[in-house]
DSSP file (Angstrom, degrees, kcal/mol; ACC not computed):
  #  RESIDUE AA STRUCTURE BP1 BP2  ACC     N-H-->O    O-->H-N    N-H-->O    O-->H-N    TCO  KAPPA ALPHA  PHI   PSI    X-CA   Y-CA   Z-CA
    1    1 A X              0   0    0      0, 0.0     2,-0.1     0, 0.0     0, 0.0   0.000 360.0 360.0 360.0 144.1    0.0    0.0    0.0
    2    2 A X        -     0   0    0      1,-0.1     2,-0.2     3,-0.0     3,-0.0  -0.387 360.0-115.5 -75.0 147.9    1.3    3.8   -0.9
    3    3 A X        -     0   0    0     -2,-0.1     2,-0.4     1,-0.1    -1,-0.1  -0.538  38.3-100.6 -72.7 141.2    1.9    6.1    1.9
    4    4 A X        -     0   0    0     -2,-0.2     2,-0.6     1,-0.1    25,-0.1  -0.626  39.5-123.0 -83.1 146.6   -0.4    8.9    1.8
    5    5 A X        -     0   0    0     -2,-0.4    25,-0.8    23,-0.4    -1,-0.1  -0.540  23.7-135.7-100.4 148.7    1.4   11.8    0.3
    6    6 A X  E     -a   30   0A   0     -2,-0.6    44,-2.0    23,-0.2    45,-0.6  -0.430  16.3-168.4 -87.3 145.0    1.6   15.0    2.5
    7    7 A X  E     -ab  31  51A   0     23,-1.6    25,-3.2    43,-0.1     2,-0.4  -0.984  13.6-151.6-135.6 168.3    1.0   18.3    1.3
    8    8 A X  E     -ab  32  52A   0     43,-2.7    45,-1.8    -2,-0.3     2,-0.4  -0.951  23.3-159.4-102.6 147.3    1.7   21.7    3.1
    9    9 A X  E     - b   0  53A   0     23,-1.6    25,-0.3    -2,-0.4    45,-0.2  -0.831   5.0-166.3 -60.4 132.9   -0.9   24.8    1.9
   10   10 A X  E     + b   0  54A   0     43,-3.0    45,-1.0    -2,-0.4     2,-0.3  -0.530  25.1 126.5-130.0 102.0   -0.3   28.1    2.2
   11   11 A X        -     0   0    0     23,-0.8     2,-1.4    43,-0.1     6,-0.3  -0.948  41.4-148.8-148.0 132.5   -2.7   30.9    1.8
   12   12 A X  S    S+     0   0    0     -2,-0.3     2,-0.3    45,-0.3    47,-0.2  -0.405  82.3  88.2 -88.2  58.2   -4.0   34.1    3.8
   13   13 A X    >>  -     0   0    0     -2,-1.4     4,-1.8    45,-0.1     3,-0.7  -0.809  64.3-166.6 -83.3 100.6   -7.3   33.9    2.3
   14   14 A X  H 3> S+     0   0    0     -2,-0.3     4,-0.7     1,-0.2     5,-0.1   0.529  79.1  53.2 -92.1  28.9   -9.0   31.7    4.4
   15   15 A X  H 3> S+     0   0    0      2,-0.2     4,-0.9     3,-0.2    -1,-0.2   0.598 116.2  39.4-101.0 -28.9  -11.9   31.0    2.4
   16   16 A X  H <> S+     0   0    0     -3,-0.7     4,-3.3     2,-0.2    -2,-0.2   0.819 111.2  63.2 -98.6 -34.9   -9.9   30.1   -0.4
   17   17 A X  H  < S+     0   0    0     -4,-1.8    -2,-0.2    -6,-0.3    -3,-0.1   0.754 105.9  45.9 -51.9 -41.1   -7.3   28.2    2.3
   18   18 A X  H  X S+     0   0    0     -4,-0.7     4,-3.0     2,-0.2     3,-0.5   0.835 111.2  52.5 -99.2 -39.2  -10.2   25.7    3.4
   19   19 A X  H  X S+     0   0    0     -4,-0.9     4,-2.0     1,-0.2     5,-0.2   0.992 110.7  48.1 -31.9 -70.0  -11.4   24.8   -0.3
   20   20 A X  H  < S+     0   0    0     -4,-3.3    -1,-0.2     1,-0.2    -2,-0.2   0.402 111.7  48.9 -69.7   1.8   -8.2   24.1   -1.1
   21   21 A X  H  > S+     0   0    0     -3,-0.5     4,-0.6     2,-0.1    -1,-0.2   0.738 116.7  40.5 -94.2 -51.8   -7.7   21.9    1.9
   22   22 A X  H  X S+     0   0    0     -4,-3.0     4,-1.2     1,-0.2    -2,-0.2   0.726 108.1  56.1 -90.2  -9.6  -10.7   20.0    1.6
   23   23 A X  H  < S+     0   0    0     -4,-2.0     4,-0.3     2,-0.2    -3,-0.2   0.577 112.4  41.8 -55.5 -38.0  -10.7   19.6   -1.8
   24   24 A X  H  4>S+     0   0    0     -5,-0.2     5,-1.2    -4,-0.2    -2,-0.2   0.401 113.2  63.6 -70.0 -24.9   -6.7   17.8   -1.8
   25   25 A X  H ><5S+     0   0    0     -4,-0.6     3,-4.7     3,-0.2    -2,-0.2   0.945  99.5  45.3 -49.1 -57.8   -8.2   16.2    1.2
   26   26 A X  T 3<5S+     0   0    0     -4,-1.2    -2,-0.1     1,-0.4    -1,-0.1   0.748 101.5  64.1 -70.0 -20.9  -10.8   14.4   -0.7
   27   27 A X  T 3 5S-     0   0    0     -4,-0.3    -1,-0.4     2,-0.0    -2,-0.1  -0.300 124.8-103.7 -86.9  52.9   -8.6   13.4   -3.2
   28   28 A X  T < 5S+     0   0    0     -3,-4.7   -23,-0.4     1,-0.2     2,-0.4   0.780  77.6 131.5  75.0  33.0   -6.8   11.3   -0.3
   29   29 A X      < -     0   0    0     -5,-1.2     2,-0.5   -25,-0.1    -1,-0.2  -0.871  61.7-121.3-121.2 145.4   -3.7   13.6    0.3
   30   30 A X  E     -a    6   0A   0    -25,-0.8   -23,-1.6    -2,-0.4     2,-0.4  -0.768  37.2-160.3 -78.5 141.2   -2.7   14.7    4.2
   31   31 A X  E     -a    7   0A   0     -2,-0.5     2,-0.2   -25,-0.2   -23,-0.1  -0.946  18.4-175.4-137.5 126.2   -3.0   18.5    3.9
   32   32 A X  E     +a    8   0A   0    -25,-3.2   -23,-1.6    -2,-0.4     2,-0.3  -0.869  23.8 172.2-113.5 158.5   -1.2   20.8    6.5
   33   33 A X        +     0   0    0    -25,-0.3     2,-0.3    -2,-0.2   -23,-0.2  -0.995  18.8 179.6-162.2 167.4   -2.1   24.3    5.9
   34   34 A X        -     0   0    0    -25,-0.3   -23,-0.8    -2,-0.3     3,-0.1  -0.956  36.2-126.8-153.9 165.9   -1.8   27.6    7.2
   35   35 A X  S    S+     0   0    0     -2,-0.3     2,-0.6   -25,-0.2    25,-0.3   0.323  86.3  78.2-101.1   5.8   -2.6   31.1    6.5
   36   36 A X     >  -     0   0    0      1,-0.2     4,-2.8   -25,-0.1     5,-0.2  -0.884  60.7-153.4-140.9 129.5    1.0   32.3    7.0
   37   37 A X  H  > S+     0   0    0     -2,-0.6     4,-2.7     1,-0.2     5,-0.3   0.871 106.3  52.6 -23.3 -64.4    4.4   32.4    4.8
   38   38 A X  H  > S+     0   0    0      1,-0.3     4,-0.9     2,-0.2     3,-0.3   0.811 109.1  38.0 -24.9 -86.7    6.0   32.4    8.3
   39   39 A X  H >> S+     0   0    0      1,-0.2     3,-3.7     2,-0.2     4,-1.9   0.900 114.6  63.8 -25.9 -63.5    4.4   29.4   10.2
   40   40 A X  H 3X S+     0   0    0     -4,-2.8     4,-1.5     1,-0.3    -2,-0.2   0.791 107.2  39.7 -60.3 -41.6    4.7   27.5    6.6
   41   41 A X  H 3< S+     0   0    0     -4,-2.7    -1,-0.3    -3,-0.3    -2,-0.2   0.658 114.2  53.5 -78.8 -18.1    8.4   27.6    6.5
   42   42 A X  H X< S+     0   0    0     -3,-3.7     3,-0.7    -4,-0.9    -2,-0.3   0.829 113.0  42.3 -88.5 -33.3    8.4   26.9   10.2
   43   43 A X  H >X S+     0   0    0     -4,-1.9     4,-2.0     2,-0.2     3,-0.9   0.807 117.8  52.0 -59.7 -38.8    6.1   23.5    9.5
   44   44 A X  T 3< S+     0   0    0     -4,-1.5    -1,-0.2     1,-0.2    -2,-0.2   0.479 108.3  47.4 -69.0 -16.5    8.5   23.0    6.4
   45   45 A X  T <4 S+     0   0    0     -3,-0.7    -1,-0.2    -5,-0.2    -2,-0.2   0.466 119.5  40.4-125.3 -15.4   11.4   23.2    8.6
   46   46 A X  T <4 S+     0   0    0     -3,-0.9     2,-0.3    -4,-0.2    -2,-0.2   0.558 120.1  25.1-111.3 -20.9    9.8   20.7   11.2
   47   47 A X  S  < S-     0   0    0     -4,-2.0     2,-0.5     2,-0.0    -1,-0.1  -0.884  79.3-115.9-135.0 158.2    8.0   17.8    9.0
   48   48 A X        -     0   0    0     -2,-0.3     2,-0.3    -3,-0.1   -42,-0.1  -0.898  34.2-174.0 -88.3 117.9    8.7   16.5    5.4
   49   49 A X        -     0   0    0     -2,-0.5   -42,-0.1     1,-0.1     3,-0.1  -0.828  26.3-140.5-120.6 176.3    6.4   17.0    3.1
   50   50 A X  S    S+     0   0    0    -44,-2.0    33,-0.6    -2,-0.3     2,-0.2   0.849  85.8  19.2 -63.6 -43.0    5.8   16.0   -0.6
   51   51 A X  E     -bc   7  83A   0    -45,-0.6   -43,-2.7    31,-0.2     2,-0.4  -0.942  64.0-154.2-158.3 126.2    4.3   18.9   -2.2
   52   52 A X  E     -bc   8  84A   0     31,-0.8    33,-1.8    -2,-0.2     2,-1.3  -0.977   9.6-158.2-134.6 100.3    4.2   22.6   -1.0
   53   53 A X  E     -bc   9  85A   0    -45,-1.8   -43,-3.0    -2,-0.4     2,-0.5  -0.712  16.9-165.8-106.3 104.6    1.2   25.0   -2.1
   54   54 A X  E     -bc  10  86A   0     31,-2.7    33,-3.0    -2,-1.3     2,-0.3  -0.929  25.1-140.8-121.5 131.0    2.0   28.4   -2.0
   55   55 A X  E     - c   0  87A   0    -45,-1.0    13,-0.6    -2,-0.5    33,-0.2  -0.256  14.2-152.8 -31.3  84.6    0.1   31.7   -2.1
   56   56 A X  S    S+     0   0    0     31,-2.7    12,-3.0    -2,-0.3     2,-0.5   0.924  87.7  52.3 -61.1 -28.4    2.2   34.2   -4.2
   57   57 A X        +     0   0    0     10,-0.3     2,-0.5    30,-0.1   -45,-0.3  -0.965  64.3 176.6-122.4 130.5    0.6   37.1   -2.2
   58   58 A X    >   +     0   0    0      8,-0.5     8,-1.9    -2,-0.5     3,-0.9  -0.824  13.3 157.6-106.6  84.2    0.8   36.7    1.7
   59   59 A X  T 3   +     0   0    0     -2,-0.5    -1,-0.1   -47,-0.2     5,-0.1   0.787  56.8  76.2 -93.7   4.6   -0.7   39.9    3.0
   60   60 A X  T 3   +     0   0    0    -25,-0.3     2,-0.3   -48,-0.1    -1,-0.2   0.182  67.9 122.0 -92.0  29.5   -1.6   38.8    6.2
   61   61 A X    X   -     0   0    0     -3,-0.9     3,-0.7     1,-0.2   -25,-0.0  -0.626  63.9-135.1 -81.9 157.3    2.1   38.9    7.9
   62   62 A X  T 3  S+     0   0    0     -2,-0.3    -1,-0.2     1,-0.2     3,-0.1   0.734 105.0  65.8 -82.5 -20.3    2.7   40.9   10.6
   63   63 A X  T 3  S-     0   0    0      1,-0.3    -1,-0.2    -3,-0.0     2,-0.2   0.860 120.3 -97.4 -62.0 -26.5    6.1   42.2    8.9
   64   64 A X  S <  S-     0   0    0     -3,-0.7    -1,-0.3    -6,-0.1    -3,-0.1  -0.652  78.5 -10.7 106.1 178.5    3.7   44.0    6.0
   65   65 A X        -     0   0    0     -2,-0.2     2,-0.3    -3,-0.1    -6,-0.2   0.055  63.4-173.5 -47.9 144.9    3.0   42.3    2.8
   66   66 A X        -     0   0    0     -8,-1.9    -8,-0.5     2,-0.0     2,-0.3  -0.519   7.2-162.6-112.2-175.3    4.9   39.5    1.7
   67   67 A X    >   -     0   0    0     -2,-0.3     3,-2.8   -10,-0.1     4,-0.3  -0.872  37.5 -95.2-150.8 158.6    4.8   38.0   -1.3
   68   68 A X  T 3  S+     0   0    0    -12,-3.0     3,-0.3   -13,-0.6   -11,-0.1   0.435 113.2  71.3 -38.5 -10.1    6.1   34.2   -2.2
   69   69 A X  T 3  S+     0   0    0    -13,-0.2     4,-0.4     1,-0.2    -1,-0.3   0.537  95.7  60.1-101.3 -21.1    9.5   35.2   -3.5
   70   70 A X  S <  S+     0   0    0     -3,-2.8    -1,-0.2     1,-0.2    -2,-0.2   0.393 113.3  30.3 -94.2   7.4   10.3   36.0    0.2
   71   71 A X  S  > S+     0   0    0     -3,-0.3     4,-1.1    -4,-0.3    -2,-0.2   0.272  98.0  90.2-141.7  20.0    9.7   32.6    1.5
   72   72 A X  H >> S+     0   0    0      3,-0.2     4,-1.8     2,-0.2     3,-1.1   0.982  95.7  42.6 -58.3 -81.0   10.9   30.4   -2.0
   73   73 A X  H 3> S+     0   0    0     -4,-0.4     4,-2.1     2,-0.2    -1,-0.1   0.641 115.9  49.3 -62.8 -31.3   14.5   30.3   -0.7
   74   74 A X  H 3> S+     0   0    0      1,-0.2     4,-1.1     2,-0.2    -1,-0.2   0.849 107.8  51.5 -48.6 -51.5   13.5   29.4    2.9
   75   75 A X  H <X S+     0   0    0     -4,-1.1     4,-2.1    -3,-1.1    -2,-0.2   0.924 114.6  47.6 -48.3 -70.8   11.2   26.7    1.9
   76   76 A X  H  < S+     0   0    0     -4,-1.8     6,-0.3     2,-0.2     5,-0.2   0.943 105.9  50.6 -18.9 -80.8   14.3   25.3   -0.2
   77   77 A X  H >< S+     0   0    0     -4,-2.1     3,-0.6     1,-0.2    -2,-0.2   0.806 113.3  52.7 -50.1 -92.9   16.9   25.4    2.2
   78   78 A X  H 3< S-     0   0    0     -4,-1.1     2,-0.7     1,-0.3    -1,-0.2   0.512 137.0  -2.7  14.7 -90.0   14.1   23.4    4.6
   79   79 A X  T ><  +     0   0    0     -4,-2.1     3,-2.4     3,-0.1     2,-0.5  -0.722  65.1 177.4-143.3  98.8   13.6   20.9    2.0
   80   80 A X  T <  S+     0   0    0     -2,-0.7    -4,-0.1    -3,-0.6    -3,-0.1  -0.086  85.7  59.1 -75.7  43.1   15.4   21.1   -1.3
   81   81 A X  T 3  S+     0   0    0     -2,-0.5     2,-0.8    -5,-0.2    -1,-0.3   0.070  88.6  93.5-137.2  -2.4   14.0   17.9   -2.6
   82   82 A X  S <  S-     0   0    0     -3,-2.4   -31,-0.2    -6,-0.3    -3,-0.1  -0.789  71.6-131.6-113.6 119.1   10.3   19.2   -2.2
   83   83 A X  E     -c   51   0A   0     -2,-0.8   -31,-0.8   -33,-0.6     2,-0.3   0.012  13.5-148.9 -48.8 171.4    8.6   20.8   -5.1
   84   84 A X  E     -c   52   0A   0    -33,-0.2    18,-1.0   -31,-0.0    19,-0.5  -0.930   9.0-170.2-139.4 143.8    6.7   24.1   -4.8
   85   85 A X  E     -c   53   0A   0    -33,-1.8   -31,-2.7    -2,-0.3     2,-0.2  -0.907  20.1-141.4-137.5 106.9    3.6   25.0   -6.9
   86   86 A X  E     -cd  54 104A   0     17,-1.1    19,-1.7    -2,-0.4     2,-0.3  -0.584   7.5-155.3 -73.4 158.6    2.6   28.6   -6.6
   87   87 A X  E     +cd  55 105A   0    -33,-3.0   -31,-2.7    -2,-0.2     2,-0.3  -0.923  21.8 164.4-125.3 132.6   -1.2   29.8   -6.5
   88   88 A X  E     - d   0 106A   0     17,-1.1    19,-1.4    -2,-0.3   -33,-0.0  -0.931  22.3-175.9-142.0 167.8   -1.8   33.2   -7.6
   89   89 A X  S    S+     0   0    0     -2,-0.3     3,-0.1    17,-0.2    17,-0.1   0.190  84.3  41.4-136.7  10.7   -5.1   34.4   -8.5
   90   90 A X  S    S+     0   0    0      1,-0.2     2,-0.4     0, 0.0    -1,-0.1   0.392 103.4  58.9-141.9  15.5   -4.0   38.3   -9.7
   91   91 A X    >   +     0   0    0      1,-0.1     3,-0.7     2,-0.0    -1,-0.2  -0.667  40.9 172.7-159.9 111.9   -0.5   37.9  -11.9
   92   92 A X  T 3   +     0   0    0     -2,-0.4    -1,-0.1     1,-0.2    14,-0.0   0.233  68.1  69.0 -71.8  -7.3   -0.3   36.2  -14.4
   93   93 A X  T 3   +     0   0    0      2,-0.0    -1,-0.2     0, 0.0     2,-0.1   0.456  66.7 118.3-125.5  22.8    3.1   37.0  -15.7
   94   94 A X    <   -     0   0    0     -3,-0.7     2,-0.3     4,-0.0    10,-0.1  -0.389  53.4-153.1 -58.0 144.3    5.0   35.1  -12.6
   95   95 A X     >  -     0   0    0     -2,-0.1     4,-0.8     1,-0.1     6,-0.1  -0.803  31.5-121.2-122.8 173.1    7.2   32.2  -14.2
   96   96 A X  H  >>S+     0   0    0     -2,-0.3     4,-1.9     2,-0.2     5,-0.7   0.858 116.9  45.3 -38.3 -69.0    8.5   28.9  -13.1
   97   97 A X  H  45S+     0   0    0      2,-0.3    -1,-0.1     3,-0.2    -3,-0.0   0.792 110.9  49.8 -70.0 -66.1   12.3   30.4  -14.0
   98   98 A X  H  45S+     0   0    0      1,-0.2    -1,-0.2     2,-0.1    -2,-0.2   0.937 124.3  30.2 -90.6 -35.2   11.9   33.9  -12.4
   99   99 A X  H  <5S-     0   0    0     -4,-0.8    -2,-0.3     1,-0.1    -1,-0.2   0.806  99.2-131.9 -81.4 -26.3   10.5   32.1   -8.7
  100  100 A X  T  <5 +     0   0    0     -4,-1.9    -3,-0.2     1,-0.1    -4,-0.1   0.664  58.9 136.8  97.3 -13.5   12.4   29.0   -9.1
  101  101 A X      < -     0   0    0     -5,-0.7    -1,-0.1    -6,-0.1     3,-0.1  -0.110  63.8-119.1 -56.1 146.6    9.4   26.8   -8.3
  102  102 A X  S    S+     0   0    0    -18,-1.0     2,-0.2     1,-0.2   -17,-0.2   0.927  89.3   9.4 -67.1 -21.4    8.2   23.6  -10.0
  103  103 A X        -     0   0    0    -19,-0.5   -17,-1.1    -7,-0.1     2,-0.4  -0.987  55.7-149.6-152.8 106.7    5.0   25.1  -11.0
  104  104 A X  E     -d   86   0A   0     -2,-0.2     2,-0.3   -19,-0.2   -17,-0.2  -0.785  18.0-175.6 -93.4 148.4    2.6   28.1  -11.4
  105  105 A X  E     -d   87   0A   0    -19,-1.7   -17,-1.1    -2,-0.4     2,-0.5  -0.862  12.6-145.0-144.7 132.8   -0.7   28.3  -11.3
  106  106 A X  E     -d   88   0A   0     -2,-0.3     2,-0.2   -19,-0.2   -17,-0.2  -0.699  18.6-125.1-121.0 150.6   -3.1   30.5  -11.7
  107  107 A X        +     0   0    0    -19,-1.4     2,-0.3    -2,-0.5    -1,-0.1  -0.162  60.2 125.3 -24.8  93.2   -6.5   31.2  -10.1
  108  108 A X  S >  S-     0   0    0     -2,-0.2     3,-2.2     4,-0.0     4,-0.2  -0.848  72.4 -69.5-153.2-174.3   -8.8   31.3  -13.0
  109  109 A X  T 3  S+     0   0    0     -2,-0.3     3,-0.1     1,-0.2    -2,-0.1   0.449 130.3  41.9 -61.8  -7.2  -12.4   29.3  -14.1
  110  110 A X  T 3> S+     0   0    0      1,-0.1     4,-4.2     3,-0.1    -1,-0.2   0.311  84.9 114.4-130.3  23.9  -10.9   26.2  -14.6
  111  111 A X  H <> S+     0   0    0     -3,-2.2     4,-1.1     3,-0.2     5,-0.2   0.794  71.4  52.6 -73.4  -6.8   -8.4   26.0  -11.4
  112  112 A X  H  4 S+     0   0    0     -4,-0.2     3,-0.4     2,-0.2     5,-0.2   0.333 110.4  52.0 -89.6 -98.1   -9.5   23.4   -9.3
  113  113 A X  H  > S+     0   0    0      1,-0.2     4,-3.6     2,-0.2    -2,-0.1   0.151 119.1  39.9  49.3 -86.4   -9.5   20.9  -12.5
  114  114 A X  H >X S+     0   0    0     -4,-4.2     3,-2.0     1,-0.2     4,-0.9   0.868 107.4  62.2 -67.5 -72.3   -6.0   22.1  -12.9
  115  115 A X  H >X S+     0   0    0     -4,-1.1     4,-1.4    -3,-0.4     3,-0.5   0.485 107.6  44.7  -0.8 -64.5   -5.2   22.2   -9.3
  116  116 A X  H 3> S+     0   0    0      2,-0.2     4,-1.6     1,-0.2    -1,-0.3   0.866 111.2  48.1 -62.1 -45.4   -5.7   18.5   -9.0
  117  117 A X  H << S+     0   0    0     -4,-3.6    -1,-0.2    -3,-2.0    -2,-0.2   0.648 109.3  58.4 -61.0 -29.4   -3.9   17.4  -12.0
  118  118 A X  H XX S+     0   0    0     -4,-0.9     4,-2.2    -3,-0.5     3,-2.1   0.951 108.1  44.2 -58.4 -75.6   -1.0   19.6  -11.0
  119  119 A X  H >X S+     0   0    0     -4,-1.4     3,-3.0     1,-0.4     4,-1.5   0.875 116.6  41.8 -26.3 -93.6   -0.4   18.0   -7.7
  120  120 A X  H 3X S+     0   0    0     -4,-1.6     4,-1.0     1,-0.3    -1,-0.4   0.374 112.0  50.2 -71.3  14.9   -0.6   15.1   -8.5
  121  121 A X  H <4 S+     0   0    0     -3,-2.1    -1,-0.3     2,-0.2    -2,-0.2   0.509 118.4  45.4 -84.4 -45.1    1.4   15.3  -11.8
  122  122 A X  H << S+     0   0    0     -3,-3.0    -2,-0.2    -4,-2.2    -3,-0.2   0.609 113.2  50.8 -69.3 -20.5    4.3   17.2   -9.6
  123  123 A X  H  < S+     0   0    0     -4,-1.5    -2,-0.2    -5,-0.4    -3,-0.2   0.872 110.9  47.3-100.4 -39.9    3.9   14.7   -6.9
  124  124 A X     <        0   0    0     -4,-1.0    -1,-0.2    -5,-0.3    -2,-0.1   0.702 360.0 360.0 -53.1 -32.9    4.3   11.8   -9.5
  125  125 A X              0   0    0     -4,-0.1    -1,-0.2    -5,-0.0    -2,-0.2   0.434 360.0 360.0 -75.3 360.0    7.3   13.3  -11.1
């Protein structure tokens, strides 16, 4: 039997945070998740996961805004072996290349579809 494979979420919307939680739940993944960059890198830095879904804009830190490009390399160092897919749902002209990530994705009418297909597709790979 397969281990189930873990994924971390992270996104300061929590409306959007709990979809996406139960929704990779139901397809049979452990989901941790959180509404802050911070915490994520500190969960990242404590457990192994497979698969790491991140939020390209974090505004809810207490530092001021954040955005994903400030918690990439943290998230690496943690665990360079774990892919990254970013979520962003207002820019569209983020790459793979300029974040360093396996994977963008963006917030549009047919993301959870793609959402699912990504994961596991990264997670396979």
């Amino acid at each position: 039997m397969d281990r189930v494979k873990r994924l971390l979420i992270i996104n300061d919307e929590p409306s959007m945070l709990n979809q996406m939680e139960r929704w990779l739940s139901d397809a049979d993944y452990h989901v941790e998740s959180t509404l802050y960059g911070k915490e994520g890198v500190e969960l990242a830095q404590q457990e192994q996961f497979d698969l790491i879904v991140l939020d390209f804009n974090l505004k809810k830190e207490t530092e001021g805004e954040k955005t994903a490009k400030a918690f990439i390399p943290q998230f690496i160092a943690a665990n360079p072996s774990t892919p990254i897919i970013v979520v962003s749902a207002t820019n569209g002209s983020i790459t793979v290349e300029e974040l360093g990530v396996s994977n963008v994705l963006i917030v549009d009418s047919t993301f959870w579809r793609k959402l699912l297909d990504l994961v596991k597709e990264t997670i396979n790979n």
